[in-house]
FIDODREN-54908 format. One line per field, with one value per atom (N, C-alpha, C): chain; atom name; x, y, z. Coordinates in steps of 0.02 Angstrom, whole numbers, padded with zeros to 5 digits, always signed. Atoms other than C-alpha are relative to their C-alpha. Example, Ala and Ser with C-alpha at 12.3 -4.5 7.8 and 13.67 -1.06 7.14 Angstrom:
! residues 2
kette: (A_A_A_A_A_A)
atom: (N_CA_C_N_CA_C)
east: (+00045_+00615_+00045_-00042_+00684_-00039)
north: (-00059_-00225_+00060_-00059_-00053_+00055)
up: (+00000_+00390_+00000_-00003_+00357_+00037)
//
This chain:
! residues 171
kette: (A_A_A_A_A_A_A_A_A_A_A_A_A_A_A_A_A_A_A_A_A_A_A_A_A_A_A_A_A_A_A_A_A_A_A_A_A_A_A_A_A_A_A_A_A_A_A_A_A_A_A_A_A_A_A_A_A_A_A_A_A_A_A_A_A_A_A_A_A_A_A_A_A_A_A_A_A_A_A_A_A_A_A_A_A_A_A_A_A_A_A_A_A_A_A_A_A_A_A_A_A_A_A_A_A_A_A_A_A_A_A_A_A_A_A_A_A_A_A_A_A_A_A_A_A_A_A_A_A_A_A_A_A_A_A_A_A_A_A_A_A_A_A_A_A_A_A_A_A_A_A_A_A_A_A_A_A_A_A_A_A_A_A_A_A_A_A_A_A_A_A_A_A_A_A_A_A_A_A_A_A_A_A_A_A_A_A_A_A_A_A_A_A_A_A_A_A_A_A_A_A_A_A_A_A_A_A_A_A_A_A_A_A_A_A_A_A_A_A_A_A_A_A_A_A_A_A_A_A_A_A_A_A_A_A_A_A_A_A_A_A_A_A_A_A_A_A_A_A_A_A_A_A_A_A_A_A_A_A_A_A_A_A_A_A_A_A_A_A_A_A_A_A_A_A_A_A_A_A_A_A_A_A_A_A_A_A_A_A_A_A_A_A_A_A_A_A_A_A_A_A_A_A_A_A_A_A_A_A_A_A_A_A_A_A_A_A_A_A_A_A_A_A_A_A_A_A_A_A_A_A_A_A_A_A_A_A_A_A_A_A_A_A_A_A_A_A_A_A_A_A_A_A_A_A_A_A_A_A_A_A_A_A_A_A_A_A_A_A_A_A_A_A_A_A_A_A_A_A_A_A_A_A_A_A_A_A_A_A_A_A_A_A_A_A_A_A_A_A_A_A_A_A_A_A_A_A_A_A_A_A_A_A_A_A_A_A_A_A_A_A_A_A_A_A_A_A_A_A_A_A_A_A_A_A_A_A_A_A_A_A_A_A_A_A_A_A_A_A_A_A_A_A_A_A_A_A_A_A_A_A_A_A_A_A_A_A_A_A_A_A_A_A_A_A_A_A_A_A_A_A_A_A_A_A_A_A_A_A_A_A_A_A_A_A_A_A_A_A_A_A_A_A_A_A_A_A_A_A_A_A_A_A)
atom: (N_CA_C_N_CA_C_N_CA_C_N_CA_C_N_CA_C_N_CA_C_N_CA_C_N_CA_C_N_CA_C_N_CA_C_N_CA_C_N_CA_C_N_CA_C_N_CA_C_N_CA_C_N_CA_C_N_CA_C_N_CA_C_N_CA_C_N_CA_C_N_CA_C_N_CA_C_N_CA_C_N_CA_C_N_CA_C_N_CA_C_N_CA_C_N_CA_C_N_CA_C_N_CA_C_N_CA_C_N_CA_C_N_CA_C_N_CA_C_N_CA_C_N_CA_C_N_CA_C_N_CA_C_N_CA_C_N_CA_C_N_CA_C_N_CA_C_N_CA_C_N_CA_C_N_CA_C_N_CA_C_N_CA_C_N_CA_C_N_CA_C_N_CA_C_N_CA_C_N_CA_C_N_CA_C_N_CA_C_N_CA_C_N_CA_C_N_CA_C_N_CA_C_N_CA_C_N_CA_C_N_CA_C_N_CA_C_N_CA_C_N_CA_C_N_CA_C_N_CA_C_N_CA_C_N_CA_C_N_CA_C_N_CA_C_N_CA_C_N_CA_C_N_CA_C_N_CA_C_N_CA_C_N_CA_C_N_CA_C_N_CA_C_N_CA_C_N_CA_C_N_CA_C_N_CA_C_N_CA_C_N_CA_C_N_CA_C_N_CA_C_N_CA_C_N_CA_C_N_CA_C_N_CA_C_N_CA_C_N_CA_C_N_CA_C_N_CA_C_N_CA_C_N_CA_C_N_CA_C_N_CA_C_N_CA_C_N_CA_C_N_CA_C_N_CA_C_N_CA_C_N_CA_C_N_CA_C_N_CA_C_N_CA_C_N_CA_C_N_CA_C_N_CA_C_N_CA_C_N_CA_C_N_CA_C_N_CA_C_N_CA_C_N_CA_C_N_CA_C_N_CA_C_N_CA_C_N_CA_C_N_CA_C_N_CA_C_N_CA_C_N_CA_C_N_CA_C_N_CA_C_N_CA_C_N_CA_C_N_CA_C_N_CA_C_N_CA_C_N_CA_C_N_CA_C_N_CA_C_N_CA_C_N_CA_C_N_CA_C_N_CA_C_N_CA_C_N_CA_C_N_CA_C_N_CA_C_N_CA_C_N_CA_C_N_CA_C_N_CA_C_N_CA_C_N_CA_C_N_CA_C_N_CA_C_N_CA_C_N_CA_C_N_CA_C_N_CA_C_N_CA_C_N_CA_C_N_CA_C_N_CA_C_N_CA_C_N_CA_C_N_CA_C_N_CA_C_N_CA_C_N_CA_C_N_CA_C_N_CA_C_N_CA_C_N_CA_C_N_CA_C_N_CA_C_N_CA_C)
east: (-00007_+01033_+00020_-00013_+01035_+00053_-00078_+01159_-00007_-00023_+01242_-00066_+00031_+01126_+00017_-00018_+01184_-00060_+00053_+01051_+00055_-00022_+01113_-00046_+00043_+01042_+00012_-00039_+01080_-00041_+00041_+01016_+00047_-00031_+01065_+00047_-00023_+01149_-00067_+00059_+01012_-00058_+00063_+00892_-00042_+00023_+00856_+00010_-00022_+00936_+00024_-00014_+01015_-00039_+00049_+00870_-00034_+00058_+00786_+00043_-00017_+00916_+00024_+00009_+00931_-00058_+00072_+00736_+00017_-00003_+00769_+00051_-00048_+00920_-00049_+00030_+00812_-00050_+00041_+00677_+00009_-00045_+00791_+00050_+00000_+00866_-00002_+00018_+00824_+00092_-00071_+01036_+00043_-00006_+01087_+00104_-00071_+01289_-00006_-00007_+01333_+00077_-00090_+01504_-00009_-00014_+01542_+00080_-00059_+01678_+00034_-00016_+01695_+00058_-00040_+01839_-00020_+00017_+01789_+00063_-00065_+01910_-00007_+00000_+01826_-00079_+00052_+01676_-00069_+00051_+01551_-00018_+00000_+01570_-00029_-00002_+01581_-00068_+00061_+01413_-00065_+00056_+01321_+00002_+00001_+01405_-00030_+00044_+01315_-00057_+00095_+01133_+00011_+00036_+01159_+00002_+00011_+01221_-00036_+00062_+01085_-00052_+00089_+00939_+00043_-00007_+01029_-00006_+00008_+01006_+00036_-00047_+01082_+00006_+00017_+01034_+00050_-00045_+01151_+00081_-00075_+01336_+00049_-00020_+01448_+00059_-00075_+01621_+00020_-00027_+01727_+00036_-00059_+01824_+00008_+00027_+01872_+00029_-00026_+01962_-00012_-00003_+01975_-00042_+00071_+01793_+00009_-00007_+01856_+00042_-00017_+01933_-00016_+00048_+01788_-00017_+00057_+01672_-00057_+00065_+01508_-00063_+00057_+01440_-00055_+00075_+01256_-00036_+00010_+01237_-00040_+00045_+01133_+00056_-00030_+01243_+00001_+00006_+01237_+00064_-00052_+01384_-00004_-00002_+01381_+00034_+00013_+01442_+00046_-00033_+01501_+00062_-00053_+01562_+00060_-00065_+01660_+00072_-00045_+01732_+00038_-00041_+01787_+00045_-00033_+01849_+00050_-00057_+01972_+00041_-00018_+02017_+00026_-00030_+02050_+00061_-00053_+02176_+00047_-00054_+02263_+00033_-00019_+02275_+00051_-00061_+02380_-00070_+00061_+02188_+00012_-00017_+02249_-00100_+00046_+02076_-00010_+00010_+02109_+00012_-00007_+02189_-00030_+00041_+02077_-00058_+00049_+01934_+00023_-00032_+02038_-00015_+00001_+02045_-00079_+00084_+01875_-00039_+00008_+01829_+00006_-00035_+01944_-00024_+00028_+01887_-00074_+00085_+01698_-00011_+00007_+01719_+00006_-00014_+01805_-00040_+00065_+01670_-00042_+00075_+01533_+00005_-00005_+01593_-00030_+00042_+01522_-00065_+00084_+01365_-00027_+00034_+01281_-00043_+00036_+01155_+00014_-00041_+01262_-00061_+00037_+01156_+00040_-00039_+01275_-00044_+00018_+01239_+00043_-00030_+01300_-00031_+00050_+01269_+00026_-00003_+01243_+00029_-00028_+01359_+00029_+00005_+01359_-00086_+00066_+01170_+00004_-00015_+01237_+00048_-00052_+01341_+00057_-00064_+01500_+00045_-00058_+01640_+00052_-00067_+01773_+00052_-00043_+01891_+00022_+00015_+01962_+00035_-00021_+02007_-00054_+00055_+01831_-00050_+00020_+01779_+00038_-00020_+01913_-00034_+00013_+01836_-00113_+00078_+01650_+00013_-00014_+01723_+00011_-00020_+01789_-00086_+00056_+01623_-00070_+00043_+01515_+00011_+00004_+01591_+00014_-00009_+01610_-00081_+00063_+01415_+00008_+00041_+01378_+00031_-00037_+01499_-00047_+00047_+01388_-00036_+00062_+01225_+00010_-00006_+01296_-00010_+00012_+01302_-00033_+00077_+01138_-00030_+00072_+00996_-00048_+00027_+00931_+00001_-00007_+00940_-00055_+00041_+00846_+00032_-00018_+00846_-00039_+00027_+00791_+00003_+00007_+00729_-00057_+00040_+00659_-00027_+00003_+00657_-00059_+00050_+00543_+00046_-00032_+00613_-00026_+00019_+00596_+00050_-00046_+00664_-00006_-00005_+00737_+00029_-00037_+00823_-00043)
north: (-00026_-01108_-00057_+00079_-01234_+00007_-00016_-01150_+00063_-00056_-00999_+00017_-00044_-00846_+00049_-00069_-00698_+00028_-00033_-00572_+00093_-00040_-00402_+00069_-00086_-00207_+00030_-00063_-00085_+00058_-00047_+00067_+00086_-00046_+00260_+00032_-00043_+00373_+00031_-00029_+00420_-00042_+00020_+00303_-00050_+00045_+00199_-00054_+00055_+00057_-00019_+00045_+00042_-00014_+00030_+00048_-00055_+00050_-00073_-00061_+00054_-00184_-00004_+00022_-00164_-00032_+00017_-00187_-00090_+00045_-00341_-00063_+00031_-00409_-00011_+00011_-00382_-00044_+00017_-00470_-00073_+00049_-00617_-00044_+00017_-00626_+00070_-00048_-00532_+00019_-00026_-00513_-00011_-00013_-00456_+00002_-00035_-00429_+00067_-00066_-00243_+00006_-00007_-00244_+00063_-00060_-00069_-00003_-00010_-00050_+00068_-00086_+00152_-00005_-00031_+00234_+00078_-00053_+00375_+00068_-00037_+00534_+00068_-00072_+00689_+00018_-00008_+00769_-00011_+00002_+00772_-00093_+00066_+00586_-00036_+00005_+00570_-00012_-00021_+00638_-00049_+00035_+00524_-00073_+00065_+00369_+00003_-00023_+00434_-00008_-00015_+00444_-00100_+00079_+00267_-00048_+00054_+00180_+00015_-00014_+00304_-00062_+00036_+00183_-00073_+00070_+00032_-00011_+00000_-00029_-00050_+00040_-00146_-00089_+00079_-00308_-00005_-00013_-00254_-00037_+00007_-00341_+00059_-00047_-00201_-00009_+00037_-00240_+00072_-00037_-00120_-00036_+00053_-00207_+00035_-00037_-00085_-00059_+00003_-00216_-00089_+00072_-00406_-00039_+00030_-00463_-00061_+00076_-00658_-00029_+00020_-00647_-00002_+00006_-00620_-00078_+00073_-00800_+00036_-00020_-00755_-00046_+00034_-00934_+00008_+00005_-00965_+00075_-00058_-00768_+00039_-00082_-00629_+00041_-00063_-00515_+00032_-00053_-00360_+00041_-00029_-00283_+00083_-00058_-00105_+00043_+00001_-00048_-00028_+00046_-00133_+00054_-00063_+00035_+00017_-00034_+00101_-00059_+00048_-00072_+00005_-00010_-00061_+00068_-00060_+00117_-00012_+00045_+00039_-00025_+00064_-00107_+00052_-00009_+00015_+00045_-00022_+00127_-00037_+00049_-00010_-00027_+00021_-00088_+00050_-00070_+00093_+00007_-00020_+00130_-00047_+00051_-00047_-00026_+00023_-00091_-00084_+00096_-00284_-00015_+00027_-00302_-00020_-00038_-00230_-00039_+00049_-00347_-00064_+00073_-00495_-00012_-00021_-00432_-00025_-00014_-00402_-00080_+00080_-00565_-00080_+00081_-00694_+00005_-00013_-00601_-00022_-00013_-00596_-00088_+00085_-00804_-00007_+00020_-00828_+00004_-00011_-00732_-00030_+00018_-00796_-00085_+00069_-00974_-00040_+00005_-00973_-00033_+00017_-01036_+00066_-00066_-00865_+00021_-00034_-00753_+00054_-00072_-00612_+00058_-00054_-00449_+00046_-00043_-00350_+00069_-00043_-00163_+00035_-00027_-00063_+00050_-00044_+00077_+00012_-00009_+00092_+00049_-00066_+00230_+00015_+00005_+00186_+00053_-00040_+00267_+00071_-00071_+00449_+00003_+00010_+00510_+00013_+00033_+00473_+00071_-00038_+00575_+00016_-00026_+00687_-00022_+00017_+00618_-00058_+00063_+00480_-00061_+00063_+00383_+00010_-00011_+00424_-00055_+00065_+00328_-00065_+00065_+00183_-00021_+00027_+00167_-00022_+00036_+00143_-00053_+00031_+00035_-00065_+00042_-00080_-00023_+00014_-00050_-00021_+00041_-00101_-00081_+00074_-00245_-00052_+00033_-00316_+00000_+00028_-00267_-00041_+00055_-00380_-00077_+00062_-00522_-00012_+00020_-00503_-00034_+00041_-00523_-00042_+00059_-00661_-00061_+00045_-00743_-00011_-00004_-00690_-00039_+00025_-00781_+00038_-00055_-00635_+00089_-00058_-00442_+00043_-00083_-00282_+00074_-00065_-00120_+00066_-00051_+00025_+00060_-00069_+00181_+00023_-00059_+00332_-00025_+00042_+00212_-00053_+00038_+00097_-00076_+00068_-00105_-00035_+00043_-00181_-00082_+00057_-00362_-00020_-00005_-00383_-00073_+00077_-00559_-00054)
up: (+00067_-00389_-00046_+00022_-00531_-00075_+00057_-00674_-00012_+00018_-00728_-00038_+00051_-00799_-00008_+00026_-00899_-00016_+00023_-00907_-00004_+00013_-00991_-00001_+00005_-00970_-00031_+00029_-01092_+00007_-00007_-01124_-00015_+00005_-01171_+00075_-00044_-01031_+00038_-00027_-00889_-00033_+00018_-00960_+00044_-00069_-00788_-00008_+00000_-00841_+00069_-00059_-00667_+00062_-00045_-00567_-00019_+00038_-00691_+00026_+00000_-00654_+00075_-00049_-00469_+00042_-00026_-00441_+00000_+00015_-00545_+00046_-00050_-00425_+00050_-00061_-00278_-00017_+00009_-00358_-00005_-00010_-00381_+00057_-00072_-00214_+00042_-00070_-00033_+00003_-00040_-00020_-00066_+00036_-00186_-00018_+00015_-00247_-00054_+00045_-00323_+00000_+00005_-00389_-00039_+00028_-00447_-00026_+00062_-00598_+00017_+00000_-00561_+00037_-00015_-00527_+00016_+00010_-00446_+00018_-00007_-00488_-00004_-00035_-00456_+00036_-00066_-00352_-00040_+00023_-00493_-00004_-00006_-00501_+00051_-00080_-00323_+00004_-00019_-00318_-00031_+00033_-00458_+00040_-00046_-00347_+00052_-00061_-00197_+00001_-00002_-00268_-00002_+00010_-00344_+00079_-00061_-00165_+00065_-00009_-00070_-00024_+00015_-00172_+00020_-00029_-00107_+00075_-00089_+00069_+00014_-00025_+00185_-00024_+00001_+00115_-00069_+00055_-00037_+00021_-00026_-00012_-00065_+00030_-00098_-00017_+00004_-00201_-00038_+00055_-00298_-00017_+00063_-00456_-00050_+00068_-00586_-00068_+00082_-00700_+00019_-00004_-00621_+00030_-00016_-00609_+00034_+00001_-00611_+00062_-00081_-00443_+00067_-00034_-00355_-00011_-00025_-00269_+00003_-00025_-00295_-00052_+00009_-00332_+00021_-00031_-00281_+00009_-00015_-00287_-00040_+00047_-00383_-00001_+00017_-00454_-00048_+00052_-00519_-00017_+00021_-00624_-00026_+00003_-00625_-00006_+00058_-00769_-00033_+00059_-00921_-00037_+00022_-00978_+00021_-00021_-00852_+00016_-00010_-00829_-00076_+00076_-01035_+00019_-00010_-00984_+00030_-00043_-00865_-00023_+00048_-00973_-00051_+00083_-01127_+00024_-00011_-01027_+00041_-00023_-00940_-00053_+00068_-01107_-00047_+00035_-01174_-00070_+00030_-01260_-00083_+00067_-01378_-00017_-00001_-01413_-00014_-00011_-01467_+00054_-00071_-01315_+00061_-00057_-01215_+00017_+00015_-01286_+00005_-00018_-01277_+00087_-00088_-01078_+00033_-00001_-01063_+00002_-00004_-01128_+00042_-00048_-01037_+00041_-00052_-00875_-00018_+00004_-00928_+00012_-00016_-00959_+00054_-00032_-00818_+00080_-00056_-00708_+00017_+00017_-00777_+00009_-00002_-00755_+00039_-00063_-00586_+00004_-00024_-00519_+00015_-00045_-00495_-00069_+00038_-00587_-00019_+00017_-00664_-00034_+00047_-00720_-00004_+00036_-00813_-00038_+00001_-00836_-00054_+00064_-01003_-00019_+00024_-01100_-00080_+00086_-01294_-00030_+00047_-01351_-00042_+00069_-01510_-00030_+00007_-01484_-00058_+00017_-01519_-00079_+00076_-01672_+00021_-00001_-01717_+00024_-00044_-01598_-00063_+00054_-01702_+00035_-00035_-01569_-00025_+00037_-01629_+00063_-00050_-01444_+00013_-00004_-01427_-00047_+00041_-01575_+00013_+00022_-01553_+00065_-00069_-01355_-00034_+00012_-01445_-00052_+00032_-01565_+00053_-00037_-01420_+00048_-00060_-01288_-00064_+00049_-01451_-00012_+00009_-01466_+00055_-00057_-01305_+00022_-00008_-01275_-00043_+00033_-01433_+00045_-00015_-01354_+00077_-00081_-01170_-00035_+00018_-01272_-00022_+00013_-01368_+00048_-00049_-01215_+00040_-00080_-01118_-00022_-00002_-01077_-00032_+00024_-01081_+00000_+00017_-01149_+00033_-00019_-01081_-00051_+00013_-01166_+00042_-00039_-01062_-00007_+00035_-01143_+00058_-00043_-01036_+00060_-00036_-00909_+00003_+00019_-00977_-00034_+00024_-01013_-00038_+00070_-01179_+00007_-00011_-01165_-00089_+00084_-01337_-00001_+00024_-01320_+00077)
//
């Protein structure tokens, strides 16, 4: 591998962004990394984590990290970060739902990941898409996961958007 690449997925909720971007791992290397962000904390959950590591197979190495990406080694590697979201979701209640903080967090980790020799594909979802939440830790958590996507893409190579499961490469 000859230098760091950020390549980013976004995409609505259900829009096959994460198959788009596991095809894409495998397509990149035969023995892929899947770090999963989730916290999973009840059965319906349970159940959506199940289908996704069902479509993976053994050639997959498998991490859970819900908050400290940058303490993982996974120079010379393909990896796929799965999700950007639930990792901000993490980050914004560890943080006491501070949102600078949270992005400050977010950040240092994201550098410190990405510093690596490896091919990071970072997985996200646009939920800024929908309209604006009467909630208002609802709005300050899209206020935060808006701006931490723009701070990934700032730093990709390259962007994907993935509508109806179809991949528009926008950057």
């Amino acid at each position: 591998m000859e230098k760091s690449r950020i390549i980013l997925v976004t995409g609505g909720q259900r829009s096959g962004k994460s198959v788009f971007a596991e095809n894409l791992a495998l397509r990149l290397s035969p023995t892929p990394v899947y770090i999963a962000t989730a916290q999973v904390l009840d059965d319906e959950f349970r159940h959506r984590v199940a289908i996704h590591q069902q479509r993976r197979g053994p050639q997959w190495t498998n991490i859970e990290e819900p908050l400290s990406l940058s303490r993982l080694d996974v120079n010379g590697r393909t990896v796929l970060i799965d999700c950007v979201t639930l990792w901000a979701t993490n980050m914004f209640f560890a943080n006491g739902d501070d949102i600078d903080a949270a992005a400050r967090a977010m950040k240092e980790e994201f550098d410190k990941f990405t510093s690596q020799n490896a091919t990071f594909i970072f997985v996200t979802t646009e939920t800024g898409l929908g309209g604006t939440s009467e909630n208002p830790m609802q709005r300050r958590f899209n206020d935060l996961q808006g701006e931490i996507n723009q701070y990934i893409a700032s730093k990709a190579d390259e962007v994907h958007l993935v509508i109806s499961g179809i991949d528009v490469k926008i950057k």
